[in-house]
C-alpha positions in Angstrom: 87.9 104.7 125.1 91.3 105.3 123.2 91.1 106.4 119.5 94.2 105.9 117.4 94.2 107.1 114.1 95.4 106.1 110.8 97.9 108.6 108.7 99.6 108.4 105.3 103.1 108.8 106.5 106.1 110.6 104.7 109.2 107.8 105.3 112.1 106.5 103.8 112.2 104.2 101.2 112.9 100.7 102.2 116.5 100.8 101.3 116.9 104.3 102.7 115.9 103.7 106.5 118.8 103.2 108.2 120.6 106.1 106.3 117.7 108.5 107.0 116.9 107.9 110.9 118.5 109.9 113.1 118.6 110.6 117.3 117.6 114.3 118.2 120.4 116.4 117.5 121.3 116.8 121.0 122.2 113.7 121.4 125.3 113.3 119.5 128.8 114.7 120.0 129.5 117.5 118.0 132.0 115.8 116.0 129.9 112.9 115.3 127.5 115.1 114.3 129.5 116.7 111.5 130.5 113.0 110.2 127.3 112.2 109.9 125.9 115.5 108.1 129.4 115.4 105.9 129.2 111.7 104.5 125.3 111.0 104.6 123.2 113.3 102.2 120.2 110.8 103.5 120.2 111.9 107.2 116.9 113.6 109.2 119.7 115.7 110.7 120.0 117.5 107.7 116.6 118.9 108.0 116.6 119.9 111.5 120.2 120.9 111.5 120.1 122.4 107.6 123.3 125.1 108.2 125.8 122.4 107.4 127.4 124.6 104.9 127.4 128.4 104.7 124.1 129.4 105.4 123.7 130.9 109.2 120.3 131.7 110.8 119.5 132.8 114.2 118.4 129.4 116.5 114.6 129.0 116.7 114.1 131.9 114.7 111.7 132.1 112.0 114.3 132.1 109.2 115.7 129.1 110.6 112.4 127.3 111.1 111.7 128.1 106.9 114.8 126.7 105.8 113.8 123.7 108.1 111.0 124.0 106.3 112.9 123.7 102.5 114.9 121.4 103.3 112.0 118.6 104.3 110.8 119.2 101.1 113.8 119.2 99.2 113.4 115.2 100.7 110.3 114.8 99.5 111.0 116.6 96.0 114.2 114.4 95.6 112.4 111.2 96.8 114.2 110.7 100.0 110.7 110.6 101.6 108.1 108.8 100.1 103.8 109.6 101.1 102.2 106.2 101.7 99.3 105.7 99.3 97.0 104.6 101.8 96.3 105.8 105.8 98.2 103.0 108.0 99.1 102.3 111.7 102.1 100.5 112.5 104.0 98.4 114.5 107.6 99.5 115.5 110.0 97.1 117.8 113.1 98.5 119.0 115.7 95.8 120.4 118.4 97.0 123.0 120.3 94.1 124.5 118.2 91.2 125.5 115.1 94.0 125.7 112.7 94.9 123.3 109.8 97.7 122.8 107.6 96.8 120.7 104.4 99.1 120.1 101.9 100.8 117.9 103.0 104.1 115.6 99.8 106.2 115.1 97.7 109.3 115.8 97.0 110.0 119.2 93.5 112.3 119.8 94.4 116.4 120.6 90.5 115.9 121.8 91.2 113.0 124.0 94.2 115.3 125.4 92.0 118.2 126.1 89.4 115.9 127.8 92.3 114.3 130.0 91.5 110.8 128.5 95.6 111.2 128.1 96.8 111.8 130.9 99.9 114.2 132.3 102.5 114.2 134.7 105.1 116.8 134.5 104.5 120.3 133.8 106.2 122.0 130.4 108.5 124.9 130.1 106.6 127.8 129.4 109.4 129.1 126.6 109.7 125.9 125.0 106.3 125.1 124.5 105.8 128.3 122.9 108.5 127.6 120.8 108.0 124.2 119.4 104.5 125.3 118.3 105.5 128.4 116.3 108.2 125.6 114.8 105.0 123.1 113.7 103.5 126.2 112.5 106.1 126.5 110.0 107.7 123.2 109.3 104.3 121.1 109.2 105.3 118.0 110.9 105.7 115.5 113.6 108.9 113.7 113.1 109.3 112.2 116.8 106.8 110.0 118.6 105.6 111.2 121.8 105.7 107.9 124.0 101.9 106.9 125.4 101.8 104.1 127.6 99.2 101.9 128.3 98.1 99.1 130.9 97.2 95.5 129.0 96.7 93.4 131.8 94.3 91.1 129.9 96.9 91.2 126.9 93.8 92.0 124.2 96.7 94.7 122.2 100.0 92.9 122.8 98.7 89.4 122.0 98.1 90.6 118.1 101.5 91.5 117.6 102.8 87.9 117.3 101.2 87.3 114.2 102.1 90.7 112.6 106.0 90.2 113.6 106.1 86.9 111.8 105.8 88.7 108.3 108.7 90.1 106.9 109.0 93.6 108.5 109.2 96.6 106.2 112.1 98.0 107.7 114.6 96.0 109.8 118.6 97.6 110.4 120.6 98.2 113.4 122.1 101.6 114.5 125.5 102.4 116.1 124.3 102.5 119.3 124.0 98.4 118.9 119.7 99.1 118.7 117.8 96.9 116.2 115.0 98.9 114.6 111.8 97.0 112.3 109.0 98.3 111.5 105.8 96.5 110.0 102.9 98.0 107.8 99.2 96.8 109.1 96.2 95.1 106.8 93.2 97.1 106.9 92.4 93.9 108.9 94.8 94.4 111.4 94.4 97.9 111.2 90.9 97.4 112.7 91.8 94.7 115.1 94.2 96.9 117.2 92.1 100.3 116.5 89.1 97.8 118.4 91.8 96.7 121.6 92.6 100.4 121.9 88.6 101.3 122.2 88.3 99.5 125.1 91.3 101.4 127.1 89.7 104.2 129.1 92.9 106.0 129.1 96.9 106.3 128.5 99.3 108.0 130.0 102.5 110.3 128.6 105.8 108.5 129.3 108.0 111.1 127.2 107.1 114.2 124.6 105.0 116.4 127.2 106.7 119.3 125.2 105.8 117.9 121.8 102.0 116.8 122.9 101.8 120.5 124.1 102.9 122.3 121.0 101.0 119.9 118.7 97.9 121.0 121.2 99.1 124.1 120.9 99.1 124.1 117.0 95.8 123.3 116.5 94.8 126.0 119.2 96.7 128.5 117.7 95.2 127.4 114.0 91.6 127.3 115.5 92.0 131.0 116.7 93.7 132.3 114.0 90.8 130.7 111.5 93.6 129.8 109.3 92.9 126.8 107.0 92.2 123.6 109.1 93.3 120.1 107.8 92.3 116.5 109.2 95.7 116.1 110.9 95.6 119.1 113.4 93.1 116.2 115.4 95.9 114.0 116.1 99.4 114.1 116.9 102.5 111.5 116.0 102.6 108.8 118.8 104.1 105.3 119.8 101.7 103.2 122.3 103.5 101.0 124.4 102.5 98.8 127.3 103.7 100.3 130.9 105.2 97.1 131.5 107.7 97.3 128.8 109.6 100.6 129.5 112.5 101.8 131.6 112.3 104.7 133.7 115.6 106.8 135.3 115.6 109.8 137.0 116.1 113.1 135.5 119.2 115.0 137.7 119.8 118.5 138.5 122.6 121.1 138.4 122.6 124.6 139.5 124.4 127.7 138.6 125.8 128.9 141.8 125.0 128.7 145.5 122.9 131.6 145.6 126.1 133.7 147.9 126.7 130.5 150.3 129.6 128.9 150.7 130.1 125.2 150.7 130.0 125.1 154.6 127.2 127.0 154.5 124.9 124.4 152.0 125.8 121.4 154.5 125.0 123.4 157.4 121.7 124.2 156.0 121.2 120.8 154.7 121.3 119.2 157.5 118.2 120.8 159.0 116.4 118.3 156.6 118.5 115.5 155.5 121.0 113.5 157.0 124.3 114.0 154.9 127.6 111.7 154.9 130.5 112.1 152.6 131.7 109.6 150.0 134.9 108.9 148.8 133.7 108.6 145.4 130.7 109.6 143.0 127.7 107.1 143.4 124.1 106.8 142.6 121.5 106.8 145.1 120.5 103.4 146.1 117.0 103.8 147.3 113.8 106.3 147.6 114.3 109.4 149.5 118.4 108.7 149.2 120.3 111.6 146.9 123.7 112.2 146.3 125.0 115.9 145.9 128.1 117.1 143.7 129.5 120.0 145.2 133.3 121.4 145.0 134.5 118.1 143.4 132.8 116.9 146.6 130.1 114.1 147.0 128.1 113.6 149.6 124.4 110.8 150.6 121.6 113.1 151.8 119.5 110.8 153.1 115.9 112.4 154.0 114.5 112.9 157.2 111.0 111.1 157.8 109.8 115.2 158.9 109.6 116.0 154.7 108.3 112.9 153.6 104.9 113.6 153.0 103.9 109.7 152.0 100.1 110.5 151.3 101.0 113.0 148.9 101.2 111.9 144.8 103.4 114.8 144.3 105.0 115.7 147.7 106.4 112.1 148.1 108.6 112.1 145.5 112.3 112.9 145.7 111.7 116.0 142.9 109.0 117.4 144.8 111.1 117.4 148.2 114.2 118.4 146.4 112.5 121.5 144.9 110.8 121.9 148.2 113.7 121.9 150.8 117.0 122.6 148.6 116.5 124.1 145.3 113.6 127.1 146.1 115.1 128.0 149.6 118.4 128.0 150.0 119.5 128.4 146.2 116.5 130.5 145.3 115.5 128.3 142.2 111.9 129.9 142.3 110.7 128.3 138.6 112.2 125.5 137.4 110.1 125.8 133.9 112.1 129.1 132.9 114.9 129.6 135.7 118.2 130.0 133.7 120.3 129.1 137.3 119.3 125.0 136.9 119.5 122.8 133.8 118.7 119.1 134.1 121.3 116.4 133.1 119.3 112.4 132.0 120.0 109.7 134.1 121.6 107.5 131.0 124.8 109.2 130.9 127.7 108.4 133.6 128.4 110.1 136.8 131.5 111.0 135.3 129.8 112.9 132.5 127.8 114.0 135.2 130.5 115.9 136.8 132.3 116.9 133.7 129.0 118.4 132.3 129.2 120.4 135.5 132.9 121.6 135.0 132.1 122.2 131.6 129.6 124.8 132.1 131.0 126.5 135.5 127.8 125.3 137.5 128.8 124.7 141.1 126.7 122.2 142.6 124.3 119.1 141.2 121.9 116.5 142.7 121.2 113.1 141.4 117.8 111.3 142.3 116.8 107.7 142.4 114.2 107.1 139.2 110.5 106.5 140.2 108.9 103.6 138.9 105.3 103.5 136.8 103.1 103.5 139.9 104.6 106.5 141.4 103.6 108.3 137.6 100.1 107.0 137.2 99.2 107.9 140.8 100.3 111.7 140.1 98.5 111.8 136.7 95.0 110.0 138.0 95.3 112.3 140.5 95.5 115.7 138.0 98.3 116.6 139.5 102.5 117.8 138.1 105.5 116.9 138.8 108.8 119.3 138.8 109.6 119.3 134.7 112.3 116.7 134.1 111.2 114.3 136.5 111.8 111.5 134.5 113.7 109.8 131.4 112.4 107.3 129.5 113.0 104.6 127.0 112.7 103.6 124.8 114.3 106.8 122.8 113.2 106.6 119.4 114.6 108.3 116.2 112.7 111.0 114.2 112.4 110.5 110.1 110.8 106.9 110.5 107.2 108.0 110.0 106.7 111.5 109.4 103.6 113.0 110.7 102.4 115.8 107.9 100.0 118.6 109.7 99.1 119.9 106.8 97.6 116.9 105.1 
């Protein structure tokens, strides 16, 4: 059984979406991002970036987290957001190119989480996790979907979703980055319909948000503890359901600090003890499982593995983060914990290899590894089987954008 709840979002007005969607802030060059917090008042980014002016606070610090906090209801005070009247589930298509997502927005169970009904696959960052609770603490929202996905092989969810598209959506623009966005309110009718489908899933699976599942787990944790006051939303967290079949997966790459006192000779010659290496002319992605390609000294080179690491039986051991973290990153460039290690940070498949290596330049890391993306099977096998991946295993779209249909946790 899957329960998805209801929730009386905070969202734009009609007229107001496209202006008031955003990406995460990370996402955008920082002089796009000043065009966009100079010239539109109506933007999300305002409230997660609200020092666009003369006010400074420390990052993640509480002050900063409290004028977060003002400036989301400085929205809701100036009727940038609206409260529906009613609770509502939606549906939410995002069209990229000829491909579309198209899935349910609503409250996914913290109680289901803790009971492993949703199910896990990479591990979280200790610091971050931390973190983004103390932030919900403050701020009182979900403004980001964490991305669930589900398997529909009988087609019981997707097949109602024909009927609802054909109504005028509530929201329908496109974005800059040439994405078409709708989204469409339920009937209680409907509402009941899909909330039925979803009760006879046994389980679903997190594509993307392991951070933000955490810290909304976290929250209500913390809140339970603390026997501060409890409202109806600390049960549920902000999530988009999506069938497995309709996603794209690509890897999640890795560059390191330094070379932990080897030389470049040095790395090759203790590379080859496991992989079989060859040097390319020019930067390319790996082409197959097991097949990675290493950045080092304005240097590329295939490292092919040997069939002596591939452990095939093994969920976690089988994959090409597992082996890299096995045989490269822990011993020869002493990357004990990836989850709080300041010596690796991790680069998302979507961007070029020539971002890639300017990324690397740019921050005076020496060497980086890019890894072919698993596929769906290879996630579902490590979460049935309760096991972790290395954090930042994966990336995954769709992406979606934050101020669409705000989650309140204090409601």
């Amino acid at each position: 059984m899957t329960k998805i709840s209801t929730f009386k979002a905070l969202r734009p007005a009609r007229d107001k979406a496209h202006l008031v969607s955003a990406l995460p802030i990370y996402t955008y060059k920082k002089k796009v991002l000043n065009a966009i917090l100079a010239d539109n008042p109506y933007s999300f980014l305002h409230i997660v970036n609200p020092e666009f002016g003369p006010i400074f606070t420390l990052q993640n610090s509480p002050e900063r987290f409290n004028l977060i906090k003002k400036t989301y209801d400085d929205f809701i005070n100036k009727g940038t957001l609206i409260q529906e009247n009613d609770s509502k589930i939606y549906l939410y298509r995002q069209t990229k190119q000829d491909h579309e997502y198209t899935g349910i927005i609503a409250g996914a169970s913290i109680a289901e989480y803790l009971n492993k009904k949703i199910k896990v696959h990479e591990a979280t960052i200790t610091n971050r996790e931390e973190m983004f609770t103390n932030y919900l603490n403050t701020v009182g929202y979900n403004a980001e979907p964490v991305l669930l996905t589900y398997s529909d092989k009988e087609n019981k969810i997707d097949s109602q979703f024909t009927s609802i598209m054909a109504k005028r959506p509530e929201y329908e623009f496109a974005t800059i980055d040439e994405l078409k966005h709708e989204l469409w309110i339920l009937t209680n009718q409907e509402q009941k319909s899909i909330q039925k489908s979803f009760d006879s899933l046994e389980h679903v699976y997190i594509a993307d948000g392991h951070h933000r599942t955490a810290s909304s787990v976290g929250l209500s944790i913390l809140r339970s503890n603390n026997n501060e006051k409890r409202f109806k939303n600390d049960e549920a967290f902000l999530a988009f359901f999506i069938n497995e079949s309709r996603i794209h997966i690509h890897e999640f790459n890795r560059i390191i600090r330094n070379l932990n006192g080897h030389t470049k000779e040095q790395i090759l010659d203790l590379l080859q003890v496991n992989f079989d290496i060859k040097p390319i002319s020019e930067a390319k992605k790996p082409s197959r499982q097991h097949e990675l390609t290493m950045f080092i000294e304005n240097d590329w080179f295939v490292l092919c593995c040997k069939p002596k690491i591939i452990n095939s039986q093994h969920p976690v051991k089988s994959i090409d983060t597992q082996i890299l973290t096995d045989y490269v990153l822990t011993p020869i460039l002493n990357i004990e914990d990836l989850k709080n290690s300041k010596d690796i940070d991790f680069l998302s498949g979507d961007i070029s290899l020539e971002d890639f290596q300017e990324e690397i330049h740019k921050k005076d890391f020496k060497i980086g590894f890019v890894l072919y993306p698993l596929n769906i099977e290879d996630i579902k096998k490590v979460a049935d089987n309760e096991m972790i991946m290395p954090p930042k295993s994966t990336w995954i779209e769709p992406k979606l954008r934050s101020g669409l249909t705000i989650y309140s946790l204090n409601e």
